[in-house]
Kinemage of the C-alpha trace (Angstrom):
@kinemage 1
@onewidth
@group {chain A} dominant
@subgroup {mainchain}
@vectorlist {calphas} color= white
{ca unk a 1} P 0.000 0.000 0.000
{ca unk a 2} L 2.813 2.256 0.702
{ca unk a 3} L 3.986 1.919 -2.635
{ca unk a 4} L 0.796 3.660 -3.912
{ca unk a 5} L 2.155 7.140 -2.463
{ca unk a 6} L 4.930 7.209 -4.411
{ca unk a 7} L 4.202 5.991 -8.316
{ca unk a 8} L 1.757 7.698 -10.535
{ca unk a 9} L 1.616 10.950 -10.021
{ca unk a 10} L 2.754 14.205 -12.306
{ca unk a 11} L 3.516 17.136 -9.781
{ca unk a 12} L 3.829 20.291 -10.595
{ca unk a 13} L 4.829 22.673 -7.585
{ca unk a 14} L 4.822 26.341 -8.393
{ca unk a 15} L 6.368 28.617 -5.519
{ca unk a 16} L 5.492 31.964 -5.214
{ca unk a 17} L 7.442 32.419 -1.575
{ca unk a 18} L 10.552 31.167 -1.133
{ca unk a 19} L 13.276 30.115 -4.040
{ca unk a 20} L 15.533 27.548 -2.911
{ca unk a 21} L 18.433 28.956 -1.219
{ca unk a 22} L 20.470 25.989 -0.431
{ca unk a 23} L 19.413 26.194 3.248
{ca unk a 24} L 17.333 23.184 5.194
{ca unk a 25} L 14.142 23.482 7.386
{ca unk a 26} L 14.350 24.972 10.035
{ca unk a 27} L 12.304 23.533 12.820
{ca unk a 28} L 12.936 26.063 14.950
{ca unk a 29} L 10.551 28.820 12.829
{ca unk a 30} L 7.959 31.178 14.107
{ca unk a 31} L 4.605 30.727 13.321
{ca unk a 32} L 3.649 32.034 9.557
{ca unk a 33} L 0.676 32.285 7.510
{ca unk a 34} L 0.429 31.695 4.244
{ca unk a 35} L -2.149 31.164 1.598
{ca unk a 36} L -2.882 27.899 -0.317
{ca unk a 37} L -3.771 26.747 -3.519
{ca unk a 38} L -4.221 23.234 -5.118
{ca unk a 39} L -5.776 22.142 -8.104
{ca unk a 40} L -5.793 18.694 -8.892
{ca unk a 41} L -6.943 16.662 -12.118
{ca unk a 42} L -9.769 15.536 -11.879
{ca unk a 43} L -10.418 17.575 -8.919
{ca unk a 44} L -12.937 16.576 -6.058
{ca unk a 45} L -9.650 15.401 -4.043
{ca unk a 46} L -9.935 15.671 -0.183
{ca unk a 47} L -6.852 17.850 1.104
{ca unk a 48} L -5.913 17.581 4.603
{ca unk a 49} L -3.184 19.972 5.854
{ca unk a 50} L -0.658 18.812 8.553
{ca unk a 51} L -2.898 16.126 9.290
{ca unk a 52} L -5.934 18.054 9.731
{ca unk a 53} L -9.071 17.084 8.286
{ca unk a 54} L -10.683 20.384 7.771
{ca unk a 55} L -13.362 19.409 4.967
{ca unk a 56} L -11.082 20.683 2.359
{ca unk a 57} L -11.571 19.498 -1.595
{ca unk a 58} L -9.936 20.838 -4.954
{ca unk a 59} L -9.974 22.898 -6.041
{ca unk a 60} L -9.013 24.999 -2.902
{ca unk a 61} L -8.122 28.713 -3.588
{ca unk a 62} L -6.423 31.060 -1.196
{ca unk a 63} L -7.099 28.661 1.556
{ca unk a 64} L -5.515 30.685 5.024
{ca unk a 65} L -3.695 28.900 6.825
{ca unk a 66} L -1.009 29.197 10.250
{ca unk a 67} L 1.588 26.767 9.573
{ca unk a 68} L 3.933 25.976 12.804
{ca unk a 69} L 7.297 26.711 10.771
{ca unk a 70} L 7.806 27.175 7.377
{ca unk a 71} L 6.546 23.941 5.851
{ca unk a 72} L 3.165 22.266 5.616
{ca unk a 73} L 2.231 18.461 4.874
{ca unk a 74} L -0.093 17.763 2.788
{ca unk a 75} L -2.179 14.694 2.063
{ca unk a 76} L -4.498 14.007 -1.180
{ca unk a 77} L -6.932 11.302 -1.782
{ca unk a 78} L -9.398 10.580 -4.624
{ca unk a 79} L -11.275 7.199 -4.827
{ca unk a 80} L -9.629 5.556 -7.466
{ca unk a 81} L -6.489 7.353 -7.764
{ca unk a 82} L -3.010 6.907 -6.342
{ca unk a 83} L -3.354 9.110 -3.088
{ca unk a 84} L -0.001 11.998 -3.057
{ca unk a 85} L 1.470 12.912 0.382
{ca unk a 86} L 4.076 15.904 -0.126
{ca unk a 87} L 5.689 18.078 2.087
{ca unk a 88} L 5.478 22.058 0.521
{ca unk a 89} L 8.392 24.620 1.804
{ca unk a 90} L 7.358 28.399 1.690
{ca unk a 91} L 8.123 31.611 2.771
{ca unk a 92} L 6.057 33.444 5.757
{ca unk a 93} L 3.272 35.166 4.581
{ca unk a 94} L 3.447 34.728 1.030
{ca unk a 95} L 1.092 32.955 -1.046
{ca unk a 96} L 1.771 28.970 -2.529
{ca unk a 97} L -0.039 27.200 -5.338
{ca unk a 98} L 0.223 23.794 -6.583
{ca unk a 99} L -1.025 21.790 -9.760
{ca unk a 100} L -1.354 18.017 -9.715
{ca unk a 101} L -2.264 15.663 -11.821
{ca unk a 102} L -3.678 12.493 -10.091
{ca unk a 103} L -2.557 8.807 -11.918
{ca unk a 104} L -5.303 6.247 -11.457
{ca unk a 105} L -4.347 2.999 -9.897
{ca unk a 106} L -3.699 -0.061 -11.895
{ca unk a 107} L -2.715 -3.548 -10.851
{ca unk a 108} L 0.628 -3.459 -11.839
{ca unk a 109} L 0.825 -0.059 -8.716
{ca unk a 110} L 0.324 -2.603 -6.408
{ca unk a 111} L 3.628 -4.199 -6.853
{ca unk a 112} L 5.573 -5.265 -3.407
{ca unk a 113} L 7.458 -2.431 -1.789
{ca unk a 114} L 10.913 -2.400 -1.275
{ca unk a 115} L 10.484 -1.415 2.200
{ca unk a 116} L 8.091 1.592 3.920
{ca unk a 117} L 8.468 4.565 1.235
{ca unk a 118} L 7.903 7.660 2.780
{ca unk a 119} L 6.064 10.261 0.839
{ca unk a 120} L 6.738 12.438 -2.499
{ca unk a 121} L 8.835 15.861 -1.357
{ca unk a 122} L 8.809 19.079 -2.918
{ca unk a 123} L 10.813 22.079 -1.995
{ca unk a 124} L 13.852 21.018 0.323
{ca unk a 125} L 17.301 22.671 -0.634
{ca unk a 126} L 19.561 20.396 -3.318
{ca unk a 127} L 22.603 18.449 -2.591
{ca unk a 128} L 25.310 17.237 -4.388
{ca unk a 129} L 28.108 14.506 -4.563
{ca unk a 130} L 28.609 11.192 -5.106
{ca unk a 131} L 29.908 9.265 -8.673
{ca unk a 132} L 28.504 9.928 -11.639
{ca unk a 133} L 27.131 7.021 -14.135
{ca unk a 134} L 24.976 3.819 -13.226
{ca unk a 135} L 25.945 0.903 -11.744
{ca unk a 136} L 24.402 -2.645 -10.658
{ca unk a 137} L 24.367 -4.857 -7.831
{ca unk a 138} L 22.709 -8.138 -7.480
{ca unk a 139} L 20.042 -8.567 -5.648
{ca unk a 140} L 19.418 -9.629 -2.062
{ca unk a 141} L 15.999 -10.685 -2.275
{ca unk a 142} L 15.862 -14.486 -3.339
{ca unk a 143} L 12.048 -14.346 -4.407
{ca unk a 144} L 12.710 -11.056 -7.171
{ca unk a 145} L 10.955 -12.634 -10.198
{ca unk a 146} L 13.423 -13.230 -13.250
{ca unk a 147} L 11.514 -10.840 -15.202
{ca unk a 148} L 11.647 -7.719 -13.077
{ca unk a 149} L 14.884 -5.760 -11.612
{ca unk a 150} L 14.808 -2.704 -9.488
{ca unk a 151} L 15.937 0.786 -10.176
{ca unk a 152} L 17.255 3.205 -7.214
{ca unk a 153} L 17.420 7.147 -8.177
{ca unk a 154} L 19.481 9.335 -5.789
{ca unk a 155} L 18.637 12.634 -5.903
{ca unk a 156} L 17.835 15.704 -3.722
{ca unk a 157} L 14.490 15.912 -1.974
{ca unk a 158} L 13.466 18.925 -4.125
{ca unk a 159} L 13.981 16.647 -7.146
{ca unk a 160} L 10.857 15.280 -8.600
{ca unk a 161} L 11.680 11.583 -9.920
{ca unk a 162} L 9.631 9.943 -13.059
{ca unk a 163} L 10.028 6.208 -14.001
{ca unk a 164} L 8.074 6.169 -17.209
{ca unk a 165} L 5.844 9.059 -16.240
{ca unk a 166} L 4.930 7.539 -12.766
{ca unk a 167} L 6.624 9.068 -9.609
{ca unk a 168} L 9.092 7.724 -7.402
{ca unk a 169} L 10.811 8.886 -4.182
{ca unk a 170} L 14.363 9.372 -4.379
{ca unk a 171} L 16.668 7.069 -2.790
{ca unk a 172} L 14.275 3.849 -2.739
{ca unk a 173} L 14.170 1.072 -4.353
{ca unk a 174} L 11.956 0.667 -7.065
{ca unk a 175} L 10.748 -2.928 -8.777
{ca unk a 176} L 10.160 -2.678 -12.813
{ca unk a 177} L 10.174 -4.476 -14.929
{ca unk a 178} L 13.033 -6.180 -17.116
{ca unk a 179} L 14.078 -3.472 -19.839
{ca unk a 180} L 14.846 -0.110 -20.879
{ca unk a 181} L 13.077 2.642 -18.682
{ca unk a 182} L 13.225 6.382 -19.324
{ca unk a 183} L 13.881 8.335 -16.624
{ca unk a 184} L 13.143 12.230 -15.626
{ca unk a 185} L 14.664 14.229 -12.729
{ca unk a 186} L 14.081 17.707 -11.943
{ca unk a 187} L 12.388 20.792 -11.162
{ca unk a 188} L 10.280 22.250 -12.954
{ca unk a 189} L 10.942 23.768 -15.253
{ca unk a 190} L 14.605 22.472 -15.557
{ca unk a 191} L 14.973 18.241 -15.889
{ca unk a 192} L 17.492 16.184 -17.107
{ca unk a 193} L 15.814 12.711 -18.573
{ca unk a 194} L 17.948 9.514 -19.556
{ca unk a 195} L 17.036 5.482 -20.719
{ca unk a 196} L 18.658 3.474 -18.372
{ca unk a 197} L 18.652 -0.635 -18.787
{ca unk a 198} L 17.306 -2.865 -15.815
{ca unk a 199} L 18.575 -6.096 -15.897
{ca unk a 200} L 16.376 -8.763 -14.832
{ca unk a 201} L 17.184 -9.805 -11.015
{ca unk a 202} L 19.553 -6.955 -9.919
{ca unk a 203} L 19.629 -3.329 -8.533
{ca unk a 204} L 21.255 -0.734 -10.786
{ca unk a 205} L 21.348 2.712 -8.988
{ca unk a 206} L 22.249 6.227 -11.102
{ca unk a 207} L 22.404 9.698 -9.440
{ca unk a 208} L 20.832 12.993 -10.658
{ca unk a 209} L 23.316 15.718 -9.825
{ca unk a 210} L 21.382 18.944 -8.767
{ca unk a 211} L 23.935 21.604 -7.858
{ca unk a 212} L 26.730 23.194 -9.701
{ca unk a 213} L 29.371 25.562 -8.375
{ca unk a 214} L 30.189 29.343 -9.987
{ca unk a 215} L 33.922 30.195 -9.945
{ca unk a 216} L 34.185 33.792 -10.486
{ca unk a 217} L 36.775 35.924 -10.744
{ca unk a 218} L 37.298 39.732 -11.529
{ca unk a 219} L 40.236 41.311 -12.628
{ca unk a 220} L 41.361 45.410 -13.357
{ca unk a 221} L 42.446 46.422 -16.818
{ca unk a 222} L 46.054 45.455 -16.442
{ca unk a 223} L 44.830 42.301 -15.658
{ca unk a 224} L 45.590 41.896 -11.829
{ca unk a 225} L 43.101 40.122 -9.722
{ca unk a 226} L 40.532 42.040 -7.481
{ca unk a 227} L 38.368 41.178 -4.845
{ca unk a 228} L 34.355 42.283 -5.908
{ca unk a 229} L 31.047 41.724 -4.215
{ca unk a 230} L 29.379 39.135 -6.377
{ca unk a 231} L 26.160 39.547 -7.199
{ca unk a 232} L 23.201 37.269 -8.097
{ca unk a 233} L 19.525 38.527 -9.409
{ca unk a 234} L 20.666 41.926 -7.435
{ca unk a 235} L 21.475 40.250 -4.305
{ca unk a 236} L 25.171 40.045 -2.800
{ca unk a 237} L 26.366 36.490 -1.966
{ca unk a 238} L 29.639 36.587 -1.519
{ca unk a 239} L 33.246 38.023 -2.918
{ca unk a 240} L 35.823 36.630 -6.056
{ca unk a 241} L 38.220 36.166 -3.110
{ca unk a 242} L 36.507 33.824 -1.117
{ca unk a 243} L 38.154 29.869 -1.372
{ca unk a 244} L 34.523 28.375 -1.540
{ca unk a 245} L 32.975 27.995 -4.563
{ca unk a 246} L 29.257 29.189 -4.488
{ca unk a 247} L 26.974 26.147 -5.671
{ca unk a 248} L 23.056 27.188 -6.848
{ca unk a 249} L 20.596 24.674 -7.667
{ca unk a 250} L 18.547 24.677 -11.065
{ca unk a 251} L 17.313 27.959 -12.356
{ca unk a 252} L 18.198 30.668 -14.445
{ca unk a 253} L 20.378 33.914 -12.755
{ca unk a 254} L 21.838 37.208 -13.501
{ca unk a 255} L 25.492 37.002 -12.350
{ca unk a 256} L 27.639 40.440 -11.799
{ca unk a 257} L 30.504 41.808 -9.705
{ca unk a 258} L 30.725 45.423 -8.297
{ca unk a 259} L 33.834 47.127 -6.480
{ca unk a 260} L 34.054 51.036 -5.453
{ca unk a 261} L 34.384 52.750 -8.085
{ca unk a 262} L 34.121 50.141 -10.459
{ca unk a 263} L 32.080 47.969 -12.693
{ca unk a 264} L 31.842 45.043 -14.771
{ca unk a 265} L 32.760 45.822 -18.469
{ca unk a 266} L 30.277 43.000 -19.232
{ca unk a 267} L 27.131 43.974 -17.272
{ca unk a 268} L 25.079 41.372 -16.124
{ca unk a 269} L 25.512 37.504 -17.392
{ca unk a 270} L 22.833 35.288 -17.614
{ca unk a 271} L 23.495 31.618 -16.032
{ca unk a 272} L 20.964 28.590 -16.665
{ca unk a 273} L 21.603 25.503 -14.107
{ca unk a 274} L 20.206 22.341 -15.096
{ca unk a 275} L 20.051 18.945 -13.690
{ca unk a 276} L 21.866 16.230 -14.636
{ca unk a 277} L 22.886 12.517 -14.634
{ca unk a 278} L 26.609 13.433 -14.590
{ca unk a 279} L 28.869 15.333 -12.325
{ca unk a 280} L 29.313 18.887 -13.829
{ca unk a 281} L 32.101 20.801 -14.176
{ca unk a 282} L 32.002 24.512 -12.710
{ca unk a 283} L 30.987 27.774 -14.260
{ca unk a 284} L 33.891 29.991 -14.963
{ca unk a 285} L 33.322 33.815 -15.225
{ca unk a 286} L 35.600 36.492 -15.092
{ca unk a 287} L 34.709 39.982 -15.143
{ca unk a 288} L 36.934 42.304 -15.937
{ca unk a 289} L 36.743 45.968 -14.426
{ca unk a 290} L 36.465 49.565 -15.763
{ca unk a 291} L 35.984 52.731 -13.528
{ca unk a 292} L 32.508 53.655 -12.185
{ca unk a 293} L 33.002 57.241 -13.083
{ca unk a 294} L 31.590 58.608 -16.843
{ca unk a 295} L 34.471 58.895 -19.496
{ca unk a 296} L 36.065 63.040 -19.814
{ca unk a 297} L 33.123 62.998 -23.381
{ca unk a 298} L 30.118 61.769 -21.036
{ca unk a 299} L 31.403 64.497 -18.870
{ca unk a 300} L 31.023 66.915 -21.422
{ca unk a 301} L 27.882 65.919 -23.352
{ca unk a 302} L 26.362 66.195 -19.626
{ca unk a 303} L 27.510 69.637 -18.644
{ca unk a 304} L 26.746 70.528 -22.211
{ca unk a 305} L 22.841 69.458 -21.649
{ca unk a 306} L 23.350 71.377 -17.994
{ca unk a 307} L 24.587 74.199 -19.205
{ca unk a 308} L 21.810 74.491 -22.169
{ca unk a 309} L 19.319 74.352 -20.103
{ca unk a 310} L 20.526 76.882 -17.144
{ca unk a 311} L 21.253 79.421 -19.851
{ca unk a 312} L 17.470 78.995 -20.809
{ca unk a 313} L 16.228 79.850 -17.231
{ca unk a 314} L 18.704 82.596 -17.272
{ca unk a 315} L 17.288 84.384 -20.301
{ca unk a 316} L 13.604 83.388 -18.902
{ca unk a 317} L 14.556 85.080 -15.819
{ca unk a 318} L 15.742 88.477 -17.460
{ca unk a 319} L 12.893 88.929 -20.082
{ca unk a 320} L 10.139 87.905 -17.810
{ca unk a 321} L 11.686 89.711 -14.409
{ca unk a 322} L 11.354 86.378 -12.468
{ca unk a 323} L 13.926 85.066 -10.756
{ca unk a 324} L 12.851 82.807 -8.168
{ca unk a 325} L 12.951 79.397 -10.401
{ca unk a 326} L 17.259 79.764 -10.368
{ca unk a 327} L 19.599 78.763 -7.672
{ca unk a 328} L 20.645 80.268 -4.690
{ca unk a 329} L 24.388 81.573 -5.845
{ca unk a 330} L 22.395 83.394 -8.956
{ca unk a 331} L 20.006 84.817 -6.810
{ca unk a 332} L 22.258 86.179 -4.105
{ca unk a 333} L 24.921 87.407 -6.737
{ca unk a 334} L 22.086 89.696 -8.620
{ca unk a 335} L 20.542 90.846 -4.849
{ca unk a 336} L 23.021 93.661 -4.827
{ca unk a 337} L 21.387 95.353 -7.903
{ca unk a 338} L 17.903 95.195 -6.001
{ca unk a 339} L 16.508 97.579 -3.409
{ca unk a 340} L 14.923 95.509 -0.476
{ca unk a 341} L 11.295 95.960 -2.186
{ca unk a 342} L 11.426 97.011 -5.636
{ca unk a 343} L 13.856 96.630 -8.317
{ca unk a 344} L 16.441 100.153 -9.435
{ca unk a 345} L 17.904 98.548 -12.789
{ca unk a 346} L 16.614 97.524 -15.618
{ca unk a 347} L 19.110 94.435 -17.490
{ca unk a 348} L 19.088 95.108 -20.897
{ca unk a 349} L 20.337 93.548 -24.240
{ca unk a 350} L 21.338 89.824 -22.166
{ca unk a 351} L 24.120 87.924 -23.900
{ca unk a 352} L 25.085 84.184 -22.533
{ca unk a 353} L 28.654 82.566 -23.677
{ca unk a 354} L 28.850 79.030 -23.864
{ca unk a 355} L 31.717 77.286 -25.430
{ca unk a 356} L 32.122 73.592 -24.080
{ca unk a 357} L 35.693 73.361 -25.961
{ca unk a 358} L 36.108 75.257 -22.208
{ca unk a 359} L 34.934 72.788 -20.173
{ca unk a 360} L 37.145 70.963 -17.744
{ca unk a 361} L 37.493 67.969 -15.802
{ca unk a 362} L 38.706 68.157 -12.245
{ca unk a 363} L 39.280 64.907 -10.363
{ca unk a 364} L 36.040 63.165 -12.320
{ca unk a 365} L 34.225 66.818 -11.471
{ca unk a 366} L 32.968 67.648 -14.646
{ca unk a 367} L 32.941 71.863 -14.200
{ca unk a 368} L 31.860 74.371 -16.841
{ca unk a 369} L 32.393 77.992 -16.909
{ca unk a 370} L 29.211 80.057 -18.837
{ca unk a 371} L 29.951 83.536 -19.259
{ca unk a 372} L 26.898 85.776 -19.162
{ca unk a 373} L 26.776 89.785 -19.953
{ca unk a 374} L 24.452 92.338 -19.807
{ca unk a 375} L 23.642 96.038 -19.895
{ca unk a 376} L 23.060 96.998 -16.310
{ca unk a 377} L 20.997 100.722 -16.466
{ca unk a 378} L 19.703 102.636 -13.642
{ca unk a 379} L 16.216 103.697 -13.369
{ca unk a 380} L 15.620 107.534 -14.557
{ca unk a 381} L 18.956 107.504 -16.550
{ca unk a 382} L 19.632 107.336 -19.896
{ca unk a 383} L 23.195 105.719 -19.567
{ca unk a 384} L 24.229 102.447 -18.446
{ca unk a 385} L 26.188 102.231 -15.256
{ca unk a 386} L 28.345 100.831 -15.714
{ca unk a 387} L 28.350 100.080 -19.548
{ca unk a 388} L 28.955 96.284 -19.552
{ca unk a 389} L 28.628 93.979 -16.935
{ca unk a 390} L 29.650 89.812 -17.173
{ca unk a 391} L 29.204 87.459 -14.475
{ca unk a 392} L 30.939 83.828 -14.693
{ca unk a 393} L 28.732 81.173 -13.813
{ca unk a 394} L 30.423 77.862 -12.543
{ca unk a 395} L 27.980 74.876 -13.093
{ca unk a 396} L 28.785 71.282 -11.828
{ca unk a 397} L 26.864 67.826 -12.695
{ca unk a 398} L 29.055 65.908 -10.523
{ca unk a 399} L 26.086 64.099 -9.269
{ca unk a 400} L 24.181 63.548 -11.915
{ca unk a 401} L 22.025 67.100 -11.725
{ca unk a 402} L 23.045 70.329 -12.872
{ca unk a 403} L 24.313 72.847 -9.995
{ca unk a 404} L 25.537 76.363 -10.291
{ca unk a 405} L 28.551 76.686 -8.070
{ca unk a 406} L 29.413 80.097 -8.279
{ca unk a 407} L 28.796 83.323 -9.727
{ca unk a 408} L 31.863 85.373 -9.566
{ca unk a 409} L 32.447 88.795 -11.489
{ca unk a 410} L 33.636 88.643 -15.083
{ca unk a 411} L 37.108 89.850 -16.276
């Protein structure tokens, strides 16, 4: 009977808490909700939750439910189908939904065991190690039938295991008979699949590897090695100094390395781990490094586009007589030509110089001089006192938005 929780059934977990880190449970947890989801096919399955016979049938949608860690059990059964026990991993407070499809039960499902098989997991973190290949050993039991052999998959408890479609739990024993079988390991939706030969009378064991280390490096432009943060999908997980290898399970990833005040020439690199029924060799990547800082012509095409737009404001500000939309340093240099209520002078016949041929860099401080004139004339006279006036305007985009630094009398 135990034998019937573990073959014939398609399962198709989708998370939407927690991605596998690598890390086990943790019995220890708090207390989290989450919400639930199953769908089965057919439906009309009775779904008991740690146990707990609540009345629960599929399809169940956003069932709420206080699970005492951060996994829940749960059991499925359907009158003429293969009953699924599985144990589901989450995050707290974050939503989980899972798709199964039932297999109905047939004579040959009620094959002997190999021992008690304890239920179908999904969601524990992957391992790795062992030989790769297939070997077989005779077998032990003097009543196996000449016609069948048995087949034992190792392979992480996240793995979901398929012996010609039907499920299997990894690590047990499994009785089939004599022949070619094809079988499927994975997560979805990353498997590896392979036709392995069962001799009639004897155990032949293979291993689906999950894991696979990253060995990643960075190096400057004169090719010395540096030590970077390395960062997957955004998150940092370690250094390129660090002797241990990082190992991820199946997925896809965006793989970069960042130091102060420098970046990866190559941007982000996509990675795609897949299972396998071989031992893989590592992912190499080496980044190499630039400076963080724009190039002297980014510096320029931005102060360029700064200074553009302050002369625009400036010219705004003299036609219109409103001066209130430009910085402080403007403002306080042209409050000597005001009275304290009204203004005395009129500005007349505004010219603004900007050349960026005189643009500078200072220590990756892009800084642009604009030189602006004007005829300064006092109310009630006819001349202009004094004739010319020109004011240097120092404008900075240092951090990425235009600032006036200074306004300083002209020469």
């Amino acid at each position: 009977v135990a034998a019937l929780l573990t073959v014939g059934v398609v399962l198709l977990v989708v998370f939407l808490g927690r991605p596998d880190s690598g890390g086990g449970e943790n019995p220890g947890a708090a207390s989290a909700a989450t919400s639930l989801s199953v769908n089965t096919s057919p439906d009309g399955a009775s779904v008991r939750v740690d146990g707990e016979d609540a009345g629960l049938t599929t399809p169940l949608e956003n069932y709420s439910y206080v699970a005492n860690g951060d996994s829940i059990r749960l059991e499925l059964r359907k009158a003429g189908f293969i009953p699924v026990d599985t144990v589901v991993h989450f995050a707290g407070d974050r939503a989980v939904s899972l798709n199964l499809s039932l297999g109905a039960v047939t004579p040959s499902d009620e094959l002997p065991a190999s021992g008690d098989e304890p239920p179908v997991t999904a969601g524990a973190p992957p391992i790795t190690g062992g030989p790769s290949g297939a070997s077989t050993e005779r077998s032990s039991n003097p009543t196996a039938s000449a016609a069948t052999g048995r087949l034992r998959v190792t392979a992480p408890e996240a793995a979901t295991v398929l012996v010609d479609d039907r499920a299997v739990t990894p690590g047990r024993d499994v009785e089939l008979t004599a022949g070619s079988h094809l079988v499927r390991c994975g997560r979805m939706p990353w498997h590896a699949e392979q036709i392995v030969n069962v001799p009639a009378g004897a155990t032949t064991a293979i291993r689906c590897f999950f894991g696979r280390q990253l060995l990643i490096s960075a190096r400057t432009e004169d090719g010395s090695n540096l030590s970077a943060s390395v960062l997957i999908d955004g998150a940092a997980v370690g250094s390129t100094g660090s002797s241990e290898a990082l190992l991820r399970g199946p997925g896809s990833y965006s793989v970069t390395v960042a130091a102060e005040g420098l970046r990866a020439a190559e941007g982000a690199v996509p990675v795609t781990i897949r299972p396998a029924f071989e031992q893989q060799d590592p992912i190499e990547l080496t980044f190499n490094m630039v400076s963080d800082a724009p190039s002297g012509l980014d510096r320029r095409d931005e102060l360029a586009r700064a200074a553009r737009e302050l002369r625009n404001r400036l010219e705004t500000a003299i036609v219109e007589d409103e001066w209130s939309d430009l910085p402080e340093p403007v403002v306080n240099y042209y409050r000597r030509w005001f009275s304290e209520d009204r203004r005395t002078y009129d500005i007349r016949n505004p010219g603004v110089l900007f050349e960026t041929d005189r643009m500078s860099v200072d220590n990756n401080q892009g800084l642009l001089p604009v030189t602006v004139n004007y005829d300064l004339v006092q109310r009630g006279r006819s001349q202009a006192f004094p004739d010319r006036v020109e004011a240097v305007w120092t404008i900075s985009v240092a951090d990425g938005t235009p600032r006036i630094l200074s306004v300083i009398d002209g020469q």
